[in-house]
Structure formats: structure tokens, C-alpha cells
C-alpha positions as CSV (number, residue, x, y, z in Angstrom):
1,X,-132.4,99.7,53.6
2,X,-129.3,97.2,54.9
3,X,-126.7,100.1,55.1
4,X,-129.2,102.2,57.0
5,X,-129.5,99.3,59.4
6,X,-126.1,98.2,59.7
7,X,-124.8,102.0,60.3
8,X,-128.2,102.4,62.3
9,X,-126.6,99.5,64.7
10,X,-122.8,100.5,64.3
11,X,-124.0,103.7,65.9
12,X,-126.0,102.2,68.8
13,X,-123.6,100.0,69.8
14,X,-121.0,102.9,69.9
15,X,-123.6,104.9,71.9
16,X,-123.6,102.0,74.4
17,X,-119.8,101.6,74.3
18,X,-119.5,105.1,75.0
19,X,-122.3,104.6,78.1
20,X,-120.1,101.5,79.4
21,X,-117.0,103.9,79.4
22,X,-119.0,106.7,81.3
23,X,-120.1,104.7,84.1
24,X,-116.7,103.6,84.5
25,X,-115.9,107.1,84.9
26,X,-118.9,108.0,87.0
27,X,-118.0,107.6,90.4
28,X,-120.3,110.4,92.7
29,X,-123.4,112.4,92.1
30,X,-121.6,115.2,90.5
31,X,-120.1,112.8,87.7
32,X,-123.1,111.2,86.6
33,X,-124.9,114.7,86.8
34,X,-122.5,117.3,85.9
35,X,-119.3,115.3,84.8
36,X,-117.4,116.8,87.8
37,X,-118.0,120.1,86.8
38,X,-114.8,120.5,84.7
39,X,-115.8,119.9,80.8
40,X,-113.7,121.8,78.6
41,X,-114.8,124.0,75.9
42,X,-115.3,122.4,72.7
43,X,-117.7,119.6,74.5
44,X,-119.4,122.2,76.1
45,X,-120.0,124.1,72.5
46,X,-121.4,120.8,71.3
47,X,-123.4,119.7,74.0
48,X,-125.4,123.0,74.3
49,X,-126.0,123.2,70.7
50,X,-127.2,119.7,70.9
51,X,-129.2,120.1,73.3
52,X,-130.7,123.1,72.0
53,X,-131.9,121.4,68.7
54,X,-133.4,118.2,68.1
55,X,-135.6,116.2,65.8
56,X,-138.3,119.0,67.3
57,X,-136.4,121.1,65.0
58,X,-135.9,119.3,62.2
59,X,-139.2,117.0,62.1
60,X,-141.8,119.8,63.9
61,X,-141.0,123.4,63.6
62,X,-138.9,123.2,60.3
63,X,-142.2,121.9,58.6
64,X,-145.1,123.5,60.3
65,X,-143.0,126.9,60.4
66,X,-141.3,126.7,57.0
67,X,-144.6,125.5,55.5
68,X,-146.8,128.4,57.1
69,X,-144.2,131.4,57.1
70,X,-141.6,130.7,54.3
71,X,-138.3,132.3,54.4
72,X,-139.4,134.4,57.2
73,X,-138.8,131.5,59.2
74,X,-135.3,132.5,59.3
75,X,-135.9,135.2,62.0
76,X,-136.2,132.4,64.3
77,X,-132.8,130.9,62.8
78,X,-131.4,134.4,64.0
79,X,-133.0,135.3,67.2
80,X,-132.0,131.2,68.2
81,X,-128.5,131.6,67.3
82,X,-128.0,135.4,68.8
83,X,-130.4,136.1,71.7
84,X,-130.7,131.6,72.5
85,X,-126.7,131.2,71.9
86,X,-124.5,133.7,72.0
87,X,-126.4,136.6,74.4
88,X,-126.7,133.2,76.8
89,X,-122.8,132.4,76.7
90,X,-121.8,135.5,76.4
91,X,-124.3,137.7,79.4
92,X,-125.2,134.4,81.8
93,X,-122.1,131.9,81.4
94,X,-119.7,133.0,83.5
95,X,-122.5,134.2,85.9
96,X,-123.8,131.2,86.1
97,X,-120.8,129.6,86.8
98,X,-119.4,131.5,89.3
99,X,-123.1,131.6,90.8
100,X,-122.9,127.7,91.1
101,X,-119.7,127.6,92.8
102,X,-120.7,130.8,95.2
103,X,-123.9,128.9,96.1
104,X,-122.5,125.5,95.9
105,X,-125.2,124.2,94.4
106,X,-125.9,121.8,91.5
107,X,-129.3,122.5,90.2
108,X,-131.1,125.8,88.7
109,X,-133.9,125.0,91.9
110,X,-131.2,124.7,94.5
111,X,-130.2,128.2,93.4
112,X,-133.6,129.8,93.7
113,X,-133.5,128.6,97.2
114,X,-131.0,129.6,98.4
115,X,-130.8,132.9,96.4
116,X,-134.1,134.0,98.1
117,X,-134.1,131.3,101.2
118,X,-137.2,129.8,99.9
119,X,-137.7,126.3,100.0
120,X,-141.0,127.1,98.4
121,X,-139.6,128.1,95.4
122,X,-137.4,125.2,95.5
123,X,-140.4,122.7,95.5
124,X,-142.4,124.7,93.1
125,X,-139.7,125.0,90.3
126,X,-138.7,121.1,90.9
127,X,-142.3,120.0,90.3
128,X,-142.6,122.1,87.5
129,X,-139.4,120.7,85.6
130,X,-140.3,117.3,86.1
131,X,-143.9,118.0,84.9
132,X,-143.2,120.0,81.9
133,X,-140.3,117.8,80.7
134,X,-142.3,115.0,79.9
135,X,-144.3,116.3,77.1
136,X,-141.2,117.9,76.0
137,X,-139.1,115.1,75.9
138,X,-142.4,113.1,74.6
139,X,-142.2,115.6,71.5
140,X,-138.6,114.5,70.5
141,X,-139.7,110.9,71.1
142,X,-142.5,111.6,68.5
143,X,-140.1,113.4,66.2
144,X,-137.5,110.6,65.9
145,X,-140.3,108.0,66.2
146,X,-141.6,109.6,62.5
147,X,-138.4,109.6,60.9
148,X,-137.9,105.9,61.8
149,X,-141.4,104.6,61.0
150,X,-140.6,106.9,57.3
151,X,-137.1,105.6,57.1
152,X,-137.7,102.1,57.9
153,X,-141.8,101.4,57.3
154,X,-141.6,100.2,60.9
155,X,-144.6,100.7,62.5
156,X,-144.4,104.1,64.9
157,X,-145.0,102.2,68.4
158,X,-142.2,99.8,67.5
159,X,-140.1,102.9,66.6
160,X,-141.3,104.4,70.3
161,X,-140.5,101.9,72.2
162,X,-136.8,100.8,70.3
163,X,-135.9,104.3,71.0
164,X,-136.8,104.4,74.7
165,X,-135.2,101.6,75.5
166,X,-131.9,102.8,73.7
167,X,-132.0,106.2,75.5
168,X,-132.5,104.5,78.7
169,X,-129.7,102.5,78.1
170,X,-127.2,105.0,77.0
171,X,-128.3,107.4,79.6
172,X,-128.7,105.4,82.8
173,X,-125.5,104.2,82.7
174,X,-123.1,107.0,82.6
175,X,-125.0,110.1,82.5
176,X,-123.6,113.5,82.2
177,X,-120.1,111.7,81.6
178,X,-121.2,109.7,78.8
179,X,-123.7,112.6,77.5
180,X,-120.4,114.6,76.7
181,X,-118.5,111.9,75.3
182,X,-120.6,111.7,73.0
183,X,-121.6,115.3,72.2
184,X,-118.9,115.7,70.2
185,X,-119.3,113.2,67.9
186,X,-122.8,113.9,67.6
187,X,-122.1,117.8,67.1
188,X,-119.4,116.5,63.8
189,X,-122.3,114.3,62.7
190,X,-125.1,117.3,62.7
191,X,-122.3,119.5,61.1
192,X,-122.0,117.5,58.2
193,X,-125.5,116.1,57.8
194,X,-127.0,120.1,57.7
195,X,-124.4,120.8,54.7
196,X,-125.4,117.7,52.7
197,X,-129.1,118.6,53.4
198,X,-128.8,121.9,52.5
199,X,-126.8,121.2,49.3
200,X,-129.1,118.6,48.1
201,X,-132.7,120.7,48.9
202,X,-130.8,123.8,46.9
203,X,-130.2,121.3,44.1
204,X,-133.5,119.5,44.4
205,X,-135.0,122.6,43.9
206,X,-133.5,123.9,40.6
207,X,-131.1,126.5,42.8
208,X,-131.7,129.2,45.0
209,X,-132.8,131.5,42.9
210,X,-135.3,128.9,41.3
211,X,-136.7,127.9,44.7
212,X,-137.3,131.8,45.8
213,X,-139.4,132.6,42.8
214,X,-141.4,129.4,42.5
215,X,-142.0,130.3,46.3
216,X,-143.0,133.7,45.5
217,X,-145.4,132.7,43.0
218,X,-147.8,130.7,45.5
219,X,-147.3,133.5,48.1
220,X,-145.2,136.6,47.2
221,X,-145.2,136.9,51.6
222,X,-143.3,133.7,51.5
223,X,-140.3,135.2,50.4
224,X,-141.1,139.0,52.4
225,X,-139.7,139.6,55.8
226,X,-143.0,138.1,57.5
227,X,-144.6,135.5,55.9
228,X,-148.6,134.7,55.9
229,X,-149.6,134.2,59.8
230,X,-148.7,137.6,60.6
231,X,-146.2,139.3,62.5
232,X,-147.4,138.5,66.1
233,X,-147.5,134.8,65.5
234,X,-143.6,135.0,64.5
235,X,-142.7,137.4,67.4
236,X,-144.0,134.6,69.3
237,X,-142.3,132.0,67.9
238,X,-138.9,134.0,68.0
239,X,-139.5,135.3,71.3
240,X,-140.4,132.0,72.9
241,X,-137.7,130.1,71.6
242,X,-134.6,132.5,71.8
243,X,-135.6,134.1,75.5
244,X,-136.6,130.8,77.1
245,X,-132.9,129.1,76.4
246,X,-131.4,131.9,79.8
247,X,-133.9,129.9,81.8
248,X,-134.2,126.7,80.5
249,X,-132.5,124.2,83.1
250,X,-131.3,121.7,80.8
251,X,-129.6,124.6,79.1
252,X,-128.0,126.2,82.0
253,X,-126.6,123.3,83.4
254,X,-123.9,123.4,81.0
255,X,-122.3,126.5,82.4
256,X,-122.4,124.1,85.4
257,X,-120.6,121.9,84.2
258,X,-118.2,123.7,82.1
259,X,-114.7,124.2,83.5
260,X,-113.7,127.9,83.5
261,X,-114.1,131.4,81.7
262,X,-111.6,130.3,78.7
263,X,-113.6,127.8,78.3
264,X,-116.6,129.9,77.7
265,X,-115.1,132.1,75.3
266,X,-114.5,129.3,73.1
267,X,-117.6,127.3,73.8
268,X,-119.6,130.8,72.8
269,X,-117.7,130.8,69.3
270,X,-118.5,128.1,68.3
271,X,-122.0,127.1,69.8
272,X,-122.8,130.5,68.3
273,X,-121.8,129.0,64.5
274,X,-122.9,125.4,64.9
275,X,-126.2,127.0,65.9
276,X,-126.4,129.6,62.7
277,X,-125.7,126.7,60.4
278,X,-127.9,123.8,62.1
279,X,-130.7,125.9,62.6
280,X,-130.5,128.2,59.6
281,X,-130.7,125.0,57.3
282,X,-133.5,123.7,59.2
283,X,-135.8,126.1,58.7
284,X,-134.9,127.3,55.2
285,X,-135.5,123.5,54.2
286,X,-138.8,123.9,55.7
287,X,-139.5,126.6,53.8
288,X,-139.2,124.3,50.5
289,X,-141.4,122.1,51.3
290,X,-144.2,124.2,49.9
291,X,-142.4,123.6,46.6
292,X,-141.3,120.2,47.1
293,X,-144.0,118.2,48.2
294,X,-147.4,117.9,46.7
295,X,-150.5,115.3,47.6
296,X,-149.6,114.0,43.8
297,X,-146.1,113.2,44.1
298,X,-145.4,112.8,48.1
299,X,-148.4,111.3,49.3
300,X,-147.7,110.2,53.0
301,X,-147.3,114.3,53.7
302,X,-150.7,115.0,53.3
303,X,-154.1,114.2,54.3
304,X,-157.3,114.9,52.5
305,X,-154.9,117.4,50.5
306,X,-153.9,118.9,53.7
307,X,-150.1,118.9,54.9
308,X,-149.6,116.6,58.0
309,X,-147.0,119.1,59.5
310,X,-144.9,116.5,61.5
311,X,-144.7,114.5,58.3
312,X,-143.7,117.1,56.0
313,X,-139.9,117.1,57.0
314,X,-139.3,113.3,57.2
315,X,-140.9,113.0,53.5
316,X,-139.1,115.7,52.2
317,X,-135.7,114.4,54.0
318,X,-136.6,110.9,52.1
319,X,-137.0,112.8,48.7
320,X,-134.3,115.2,48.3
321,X,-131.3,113.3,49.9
322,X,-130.0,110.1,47.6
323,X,-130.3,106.9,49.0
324,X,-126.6,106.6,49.5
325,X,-126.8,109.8,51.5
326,X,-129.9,109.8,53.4
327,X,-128.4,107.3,56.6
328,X,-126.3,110.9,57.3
329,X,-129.6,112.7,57.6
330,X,-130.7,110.1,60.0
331,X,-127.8,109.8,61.8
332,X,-128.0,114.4,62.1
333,X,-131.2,113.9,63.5
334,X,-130.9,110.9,65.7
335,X,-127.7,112.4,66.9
336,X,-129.5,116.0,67.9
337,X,-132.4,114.6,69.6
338,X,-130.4,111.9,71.6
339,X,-128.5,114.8,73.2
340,X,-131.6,116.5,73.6
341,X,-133.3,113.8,75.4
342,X,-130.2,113.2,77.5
343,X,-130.3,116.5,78.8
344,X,-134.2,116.6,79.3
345,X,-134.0,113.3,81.3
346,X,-130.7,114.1,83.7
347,X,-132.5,117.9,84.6
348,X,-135.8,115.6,85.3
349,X,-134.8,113.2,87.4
350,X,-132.7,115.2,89.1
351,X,-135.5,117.7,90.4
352,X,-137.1,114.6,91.8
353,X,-134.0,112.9,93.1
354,X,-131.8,116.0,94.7
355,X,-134.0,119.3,94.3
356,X,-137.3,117.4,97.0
357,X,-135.9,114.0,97.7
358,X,-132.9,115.1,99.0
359,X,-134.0,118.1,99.7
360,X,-137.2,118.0,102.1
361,X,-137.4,113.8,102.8
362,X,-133.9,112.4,103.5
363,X,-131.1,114.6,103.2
364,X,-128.7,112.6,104.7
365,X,-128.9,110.0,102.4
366,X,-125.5,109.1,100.5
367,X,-124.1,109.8,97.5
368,X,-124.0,106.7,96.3
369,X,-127.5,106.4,97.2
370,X,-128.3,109.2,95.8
371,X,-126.4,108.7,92.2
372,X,-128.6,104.8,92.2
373,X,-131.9,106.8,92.6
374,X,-131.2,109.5,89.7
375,X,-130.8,106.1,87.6
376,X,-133.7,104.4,88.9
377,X,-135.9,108.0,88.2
378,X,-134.0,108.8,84.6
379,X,-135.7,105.7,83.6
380,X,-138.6,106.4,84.8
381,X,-139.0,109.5,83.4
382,X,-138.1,107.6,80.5
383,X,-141.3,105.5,80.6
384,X,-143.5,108.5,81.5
385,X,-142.7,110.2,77.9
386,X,-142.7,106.9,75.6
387,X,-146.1,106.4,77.2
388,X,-147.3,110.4,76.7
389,X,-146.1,109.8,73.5
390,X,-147.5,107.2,72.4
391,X,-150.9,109.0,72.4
392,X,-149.7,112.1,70.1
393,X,-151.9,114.6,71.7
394,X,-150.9,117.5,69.8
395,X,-148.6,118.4,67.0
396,X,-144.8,118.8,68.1
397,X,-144.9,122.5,67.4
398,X,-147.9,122.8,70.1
399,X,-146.2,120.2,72.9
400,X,-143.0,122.0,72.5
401,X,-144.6,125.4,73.1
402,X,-146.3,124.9,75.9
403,X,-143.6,123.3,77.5
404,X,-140.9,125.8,76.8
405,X,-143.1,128.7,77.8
406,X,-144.0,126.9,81.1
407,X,-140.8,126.7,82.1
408,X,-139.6,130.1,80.9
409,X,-142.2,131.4,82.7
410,X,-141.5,129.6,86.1
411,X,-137.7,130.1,86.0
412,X,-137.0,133.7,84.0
413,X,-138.0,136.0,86.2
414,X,-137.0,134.7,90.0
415,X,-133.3,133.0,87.9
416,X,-132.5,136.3,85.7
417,X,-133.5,139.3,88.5
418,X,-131.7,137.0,90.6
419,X,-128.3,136.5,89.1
420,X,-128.1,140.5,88.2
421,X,-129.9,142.4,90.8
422,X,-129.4,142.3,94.6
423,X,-132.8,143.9,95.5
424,X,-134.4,140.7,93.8
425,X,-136.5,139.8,97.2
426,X,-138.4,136.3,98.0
427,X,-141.8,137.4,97.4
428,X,-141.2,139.5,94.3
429,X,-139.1,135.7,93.0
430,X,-142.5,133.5,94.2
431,X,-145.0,136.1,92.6
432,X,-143.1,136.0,89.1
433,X,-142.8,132.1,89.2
434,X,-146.6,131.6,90.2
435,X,-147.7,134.0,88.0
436,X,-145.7,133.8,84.9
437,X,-146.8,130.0,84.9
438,X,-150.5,131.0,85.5
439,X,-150.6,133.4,82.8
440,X,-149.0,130.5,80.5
441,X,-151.1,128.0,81.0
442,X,-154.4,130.3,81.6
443,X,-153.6,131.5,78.2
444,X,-153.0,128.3,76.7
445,X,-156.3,126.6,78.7
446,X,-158.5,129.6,76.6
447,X,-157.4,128.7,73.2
448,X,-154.2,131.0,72.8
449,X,-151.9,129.4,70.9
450,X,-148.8,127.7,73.1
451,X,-146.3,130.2,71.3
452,X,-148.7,133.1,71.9
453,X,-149.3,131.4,75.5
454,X,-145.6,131.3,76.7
455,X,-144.3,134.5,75.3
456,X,-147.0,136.7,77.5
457,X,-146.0,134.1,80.3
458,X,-142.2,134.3,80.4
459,X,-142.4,138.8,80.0
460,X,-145.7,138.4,83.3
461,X,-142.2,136.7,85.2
462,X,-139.4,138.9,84.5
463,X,-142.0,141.9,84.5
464,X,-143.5,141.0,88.2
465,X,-139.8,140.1,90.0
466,X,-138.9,143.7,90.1
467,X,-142.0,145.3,90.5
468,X,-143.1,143.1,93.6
469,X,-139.3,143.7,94.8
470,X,-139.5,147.0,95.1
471,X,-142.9,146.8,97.4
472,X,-141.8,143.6,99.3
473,X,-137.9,144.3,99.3
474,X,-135.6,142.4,101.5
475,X,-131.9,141.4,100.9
476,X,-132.3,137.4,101.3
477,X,-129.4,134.8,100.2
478,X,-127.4,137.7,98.4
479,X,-124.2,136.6,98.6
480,X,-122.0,139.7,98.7
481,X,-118.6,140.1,96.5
């Protein structure tokens, strides 16, 4: 317990160094927001990949997935790491760059608007990022607030609230500057924290083959291509969380940010990798923990001889890795979801701050001004997810989906049509946002699951964009080569 809290402080107070640095560098808007648009290629791997997985990952869908669907689990590993990772770098990246630059703009709602000269759209997407953030960013909150409270046998509002306050800290200060910084040490941490965990659950397990036929025995589906739930529950689960990534601000801003195509042929290498392993491991240690954990001999996973889902991982995490060993493992996840959460919070405030602050109430105000307020709102969006929370509505599985579906739904069809089709029009963009974010949350309201719920959501968008084009065309904000 006193080396996880002594290396558990070492690594805040780097953190914080590291914030102190970046607000030195952090002179405008567009270094606190996209660190001056010039970040080279390995801290761009890093800080997508980071950003991309958290302890949502590794505390929520590892164990509700892996413990419902087995090895078949995986699929999501592989539709993550080639439709999420490398189709994004390699199809959007330098789009989205060169888009950003051509626009001269500096958010994903910006774009829309001028795109399709809609100020509408502009308003609507804003609104929805800043609302749909806070449960997600509430979810990773939850997820590192469990691994703390199982880690430490600190009560979990104590955890909550110790880990908003450090992320506010960190992040207010130095922003995107000090997010990247930092990314890359986080990224080395989660590389070596998935191969100790994956070494150690192998071993834990009697070896791989051991694990797969003691797996096989409770469920022979648990080791088949689709595991118990059915194959439109994990078509759901694959499609909503590799096809929401192209439209995912948080996500995108990184091309933003990144400093030119070289840059993206490297960063695609490697985020591609990183992704495989980090996200691979995750969800084949879920898959374990049908072997690994029983009510008998791990307790705290279970209720009434139920599995808690979002306790599953952190108990197995605490069993499998060696005392000496297991400060890595929080370190892997700490490090993930404090990217994660850095990201969430800078796209967040910034839809309030730039996107209808700046945009429809003062835009003349300065850029000083303006860099002061995206503080002053990152913290606040800080406060609004400790507090949602703190109340645990749902599992982390559920909170996630809905949020990644609403915002795949608002932003795929009007952002995608948008970047590779001129005949994209303004109404055809408005229809597929409203829409796709009404059949989500429709859906969702009348007991679909949020998977199920944001999968039909995000296809409504990028199916309604071209057929509503091609009734109501116009060539609006097509900026011509």
C-alpha cells in the first residue's frame, strides 16, 4: 500500500509539473486548445490512442463484454483498431487537416457551419457535445473512481472527488499543450502495463490453452466466433465503437492539431499498433474473468452470486497482478483515462466557449479573454461530471453507449458527406443531425439497448445526408480546389 501511494503521488506531482510547463507555453487560444496546431507525429499517435481508451475500457466494457461474450469480444479489439484507428488516419486525417486549414476553423461545429453556412447546425452540434460529454466523461470518472476505492479501500466519493480535482488541475492550466506532453509518457506507461497484464492473466490462468478450454467448458460459445448474446448485440458493440471514432470531436481534433501529412503516416503506424495491443489485451482479460473470479474466492465481484460488471475488472486486476506489479496496472489505467478526460473536457468547454459564446454572443471578444473563459468552463464541466457521477445511474457500458451513439449520430452524417461529397447541401446536413440524434435517443427512451440505440442512430445520419441532398441540393460553403 505505501509504494502505490508514494508512486501514486510521484505521478501527480509530475502531471502537475508538466501542467506548470504547459501554461508557460500556452500563450493564445490555439495553444491551450490545439497546441498551435503543429504536434508532431509520435505525440499525435499517443494522444489519439489515449484518448480513444480509457478506464471505460479497461474497468466497463472489458468486464461486462468479456464476461457476457468471451473471446468473441475480440471483434471489437479488431474493428477498434482497423475501422476506429487506422481507416480514421488513414481515409479522414489528412482531410481533416487540410479541411481545418481551408476553413480556418478550430472546432468540428465551426466546420459544419461553415461547410453548409448554417449557424443552426453550429448551435445544435455545440449543445449536443457539451451535453453528451458529461455522462461520458462521468463514466471514466466512475471507472477510475472503482479502481481507486479497490486499490486503496478508500471510500468511492473520496476517490471522485481526489480525481476531479487533479484533472482540473492538470487540465486548466496548460491544456492541449500540457495534454500532449504528457501523452507520451502516458502512451509508454499503457504499453507496458497491457504486456505485464496480459502475461500475468495468461499465467494466472494455467496458459492459454488452459484458459480456452476451461472457458469452453462453461460455454463452448465462449470461445466460438460469437459468444452468448447473439450476433446483433456484438454488431452493435463493434459498430458503435469503431464507426463513431470519424465523428467523434475529441477524436478528430487531433488531425487538428497534428503538424503535416508525414506526420500522419507515422502517427497511423503506430496508433494502429498501440491500439491492437491495448485494446486486444483488454478485452481478452475480460474474457477470463469468467474463469478467474467466483462469489467463493473474489467476493467484492459479485452480488447475490451475480457479477457486478464494473467490479469485475478492478478485482481481477487486484488478483492476477503481484503486489509489486499491480501500481503499473494503476498507473496504465490512470494514465488512459486522464488523457481521455483531458480530451473530453477541452472539446466541451470549447463548444460552449468558441462554438456559441464566441460565436452568436460576443465575437469580438479577445483571445485572451477567450483562452481565461475555456479555463473557467473546463472546470466547470469538470464539476458537472464528478457530480453526474456521483449518482452512478447506469453501468459504464450503458453511459458510454448512449453517449457515443449520440454524438455519432449528430456529427457522422452532416461531418463525413461533408468532407467527401460536394453535393452535401444544408438541409440534407440539418435533417441527418436532427434525426440521427432522434432515432438515438428515441430508441434508447423505448428500452433498446444504448449499443443497439446508437448504431441505428449513427447509419439514420449518414443514410438521410445524401438522400435529403439530392431532393434539397444546393452547393453551400464548398470550398473549391
Amino acid at each position: 500500500m505505501g509504494l502505490k501511494i508514494a508512486v501514486v503521488s510521484i505521478y501527480a506531482l509530475l502531471i502537475i509539473t508538466i501542467g506548470f510547463l504547459g501554461m508557460r507555453k500556452t500563450r493564445s487560444f490555439a495553444d491551450f486548445f490545439l497546441g498551435g496546431g503543429a504536434i508532431g507525429p509520435w505525440m499525435s499517435a499517443f494522444t489519439y490512442g489515449t484518448a480513444y481508451f480509457s478506464a471505460v475500457l479497461f474497468i466497463g466494457f472489458a468486464g461486462k463484454i468479456g464476461w457476457s461474450f468471451g473471446y468473441s469480444g475480440l471483434w471489437i479489439a479488431v474493428g477498434n483498431t482497423f475501422i476506429g484507428v487506422l481507416a480514421v488516419w488513414w481515409l479522414l486525417g489528412h482531410r481533416i487537416k487540410q479541411m481545418s486549414i481551408e476553413y480556418n476553423v478550430t472546432t468540428m461545429s465551426e466546420y459544419l457551419e461553415k461547410r453548409y453556412e448554417s449557424p443552426f447546425l453550429k448551435l445544435f452540434s455545440a449543445l449536443s457535445v457539451f451535453i453528451f460529454f458529461i455522462p461520458y466523461s462521468a463514466a471514466v470518472f466512475i471507472g477510475l473512481s472503482y479502481l481507486f476505492q479497490s486499490n486503496f479501500q478508500i471510500d468511492f466519493t473520496y476517490a471522485l472527488v481526489f480525481m476531479g480535482v487533479f484533472t482540473a488541475v492538470y487540465l486548466v492550466l496548460g491544456g492541449y499543450k500540457s495534454m500532449t506532453m504528457v501523452d507520451v509518457f502516458f502512451g509508454i506507461i499503457m504499453t507496458v502495463g497491457v504486456v505485464i497484464l496480459l502475461i500475468f492473466t495468461i499465467r494466472s490462468g494455467g496458459g492459454l490453452s488452459n484458459l480456452t478450454n476451461r472457458l469452453a467448458a462453461i460455454d463452448p460459445r465462449l470461445t466460438g466466433p460469437v459468444g452468448p448474446p447473439g450476433i446483433w448485440p456484438l454488431f452493435c458493440l463493434v459498430t458503435l465503437t469503431s464507426l463513431a471514432p470519424m465523428g467523434m470531436p475529441q477524436l478528430v481534433q487531433k488531425f487538428y492539431a497534428i503538424k503535416d501529412r508525414r506526420a500522419i503516416r507515422t502517427g497511423m503506424v503506430a496508433s494502429t499498433f498501440f491500439s491492437l495491443l491495448v485494446c486486444g489485451t483488454a478485452y481478452f482479460t475480460g474474457a477470463t474473468t469468467r474463469i478467474l473470479l467466483s462469489p467463493e474466492t473474489t467476493p467484492a465481484a459479485f452480488a447475490n452470486g451475480k457479477p457486478v460488471v464494473d467490479a469485475l475488472m478492478p478485482v481481477l486486476l487486484s488478483s492476477v497482478i503481484p503486489e509489486s506489479l499491480s501500481v503499473l496496472i494503476l498507473l496504465l489505467i490512470l494514465s488512459a483515462s486522464m488523457s481521455t478526460l483531458a480530451a473530453l473536457i477541452l472539446i466541451s468547454s470549447s463548444s460552449i466557449a468558441k462554438d456559441i459564446y464566441a460565436g452568436f454572443i460576443n465575437p469580438s471578444i479577445s483571445d485572451a479573454n477567450l483562452t481565461r473563459l475555456m479555463r473557467f468552463l473546463s472546470a466547470f464541466f469538470i464539476l458537472l461530471s464528478v457530480i453526474f457521477a456521483y449518482f452512478r445511474f447506469d453501468t459504464i457500458v450503458t453511459i458510454l453507449g448512449i453517449s457515443w451513439g449520440a454524438i455519432g449520430s449528430v456529427f457522422l452524417g452532416p461531418f463525413i458527406w461533408g468532407l467527401f461529397w460536394r453535393r452535401a447541401s444544408r438541409i440534407g446536413a440539418i435533417a441527418s443531425s436532427v434525426l440521427g440524434l432522434a432515432t438515438c435517443m428515441i430508441m434508447y427512451l423505448n428500452g433498446h439497448s444504448s449499443p443497439e440505440a446508437g448504431t441505428i442512430g449513427m447509419f439514420v445520419s449518414l443514410a438521410v445526408n445524401p438522400l435529403v441532398s439530392l431532393i434539397f441540393p444546393d452547393r453551400t460553403g464548398v470550398k473549391e480546389a
